[in-house]
C-alpha positions in Angstrom: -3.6 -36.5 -5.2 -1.7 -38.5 -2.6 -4.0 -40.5 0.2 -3.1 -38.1 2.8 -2.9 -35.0 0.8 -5.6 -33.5 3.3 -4.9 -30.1 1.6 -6.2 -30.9 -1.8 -9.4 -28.0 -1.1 -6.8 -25.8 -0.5 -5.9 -26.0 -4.1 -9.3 -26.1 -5.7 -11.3 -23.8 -7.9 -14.9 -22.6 -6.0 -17.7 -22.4 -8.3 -21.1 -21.1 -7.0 -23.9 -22.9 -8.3 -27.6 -21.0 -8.4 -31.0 -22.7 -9.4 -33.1 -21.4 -12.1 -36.6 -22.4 -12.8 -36.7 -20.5 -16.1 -33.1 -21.0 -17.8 -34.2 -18.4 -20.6 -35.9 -15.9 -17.9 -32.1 -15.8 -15.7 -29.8 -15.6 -19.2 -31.9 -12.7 -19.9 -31.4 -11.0 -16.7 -27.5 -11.8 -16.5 -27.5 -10.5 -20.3 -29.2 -7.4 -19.7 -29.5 -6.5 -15.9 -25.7 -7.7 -14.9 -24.3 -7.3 -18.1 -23.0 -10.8 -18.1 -22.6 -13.4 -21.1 -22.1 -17.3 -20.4 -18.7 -18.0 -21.4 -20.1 -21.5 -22.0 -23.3 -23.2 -21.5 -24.7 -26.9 -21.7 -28.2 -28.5 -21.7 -29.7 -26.8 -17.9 -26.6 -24.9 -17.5 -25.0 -21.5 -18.3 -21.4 -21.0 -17.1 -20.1 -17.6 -16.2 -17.0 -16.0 -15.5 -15.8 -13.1 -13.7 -12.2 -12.1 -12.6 -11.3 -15.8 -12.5 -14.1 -17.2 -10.7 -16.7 -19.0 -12.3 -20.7 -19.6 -11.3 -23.2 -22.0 -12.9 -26.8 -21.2 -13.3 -28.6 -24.5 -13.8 -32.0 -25.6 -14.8 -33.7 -26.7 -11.4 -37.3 -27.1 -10.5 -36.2 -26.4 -6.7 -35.6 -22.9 -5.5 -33.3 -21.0 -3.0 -35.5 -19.6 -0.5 -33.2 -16.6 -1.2 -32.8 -15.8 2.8 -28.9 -15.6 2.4 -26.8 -14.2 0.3 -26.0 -16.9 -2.0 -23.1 -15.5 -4.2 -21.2 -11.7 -3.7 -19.6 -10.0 -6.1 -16.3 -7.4 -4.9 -16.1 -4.5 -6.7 -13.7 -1.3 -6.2 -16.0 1.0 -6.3 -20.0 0.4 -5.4 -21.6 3.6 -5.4 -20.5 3.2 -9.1 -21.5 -0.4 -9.7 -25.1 0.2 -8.2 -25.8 3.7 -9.9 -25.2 1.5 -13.2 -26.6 -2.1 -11.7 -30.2 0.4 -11.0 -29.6 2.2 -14.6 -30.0 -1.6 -16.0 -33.1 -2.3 -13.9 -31.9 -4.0 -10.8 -33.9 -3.5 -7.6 -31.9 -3.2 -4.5 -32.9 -4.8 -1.1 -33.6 -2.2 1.7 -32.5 -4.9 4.7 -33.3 -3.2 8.8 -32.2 -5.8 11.3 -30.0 -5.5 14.1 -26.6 -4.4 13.3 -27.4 -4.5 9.3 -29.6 -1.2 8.3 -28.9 0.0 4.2 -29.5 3.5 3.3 -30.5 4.0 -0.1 -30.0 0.3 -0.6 -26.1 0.4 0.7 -25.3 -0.8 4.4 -21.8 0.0 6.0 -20.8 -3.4 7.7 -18.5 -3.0 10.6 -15.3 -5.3 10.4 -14.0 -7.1 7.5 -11.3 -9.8 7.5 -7.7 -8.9 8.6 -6.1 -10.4 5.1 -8.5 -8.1 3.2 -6.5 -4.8 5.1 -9.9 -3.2 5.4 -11.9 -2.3 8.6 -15.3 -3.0 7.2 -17.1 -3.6 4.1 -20.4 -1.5 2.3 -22.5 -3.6 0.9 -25.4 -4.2 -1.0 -28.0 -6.8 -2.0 -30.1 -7.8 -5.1 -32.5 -10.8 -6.2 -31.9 -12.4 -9.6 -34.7 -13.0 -12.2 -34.8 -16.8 -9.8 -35.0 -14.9 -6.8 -31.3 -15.9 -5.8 -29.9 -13.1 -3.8 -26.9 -11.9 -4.7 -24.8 -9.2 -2.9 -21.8 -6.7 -4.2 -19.7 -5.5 -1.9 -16.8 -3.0 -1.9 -14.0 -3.2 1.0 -12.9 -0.2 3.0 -10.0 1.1 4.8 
């Protein structure tokens, strides 16, 4: 990296991090609600990766309030992914505020980002063993 290499970002790898208050209690949940293994893990710290993208869930003895979707997961098809994600245990969030309303825990969401070629998104939302909320989403044309 140059000085003024102001594009540096650009280039870099994004890797969520999410508290845990009970590092046993989440690998657990990943393990048997998500379906996910750590592809590596540390003292406090269980590293995960999906399609690429990796995501950390550390040790903490802070919390997320878990008022925002803290980490989403695209999928190509989410009626699919949910039917399994509730077969597994996981309880979806029924959300009803302006302009965001789900329906048997899946919302349509109106617009989506030109680069993604879709018109809008459905989506849906889910708390981790840490309370972290977690969405999975599904673009569509």
């Amino acid at each position: 990296m140059t000085r003024h290499d102001s594009n540096f970002l650009a280039r870099a790898r994004v890797a969520t991090r999410l508290p845990a208050r009970d590092l046993d209690r989440a690998r657990r949940f990943y393990r048997e609600q998500l379906g996910l293994e750590p592809v590596d893990e540390r003292p406090g710290g269980l590293l995960y990766r999906c399609a690429g993208a990796d995501f950390v869930v550390f040790q903490s003895t802070g919390a997320s309030p878990g008022t925002f979707t803290q980490m989403g997961f695209e999928v190509d098809d989410l009626d699919a992914a949910v039917a399994e994600l509730r077969r597994r245990g996981v309880v979806f969030e029924e959300v009803d505020a302006p302009g965001l309303r789900t329906r048997d825990g899946i919302a349509e969401v109106e617009g989506n980002y030109p680069s993604k070629g879709a018109r809008g998104e459905r989506g849906a939302w889910f708390r981790d063993s840490e309370g972290n909320l977690l969405g999975i989403g599904q673009p569509t044309p």
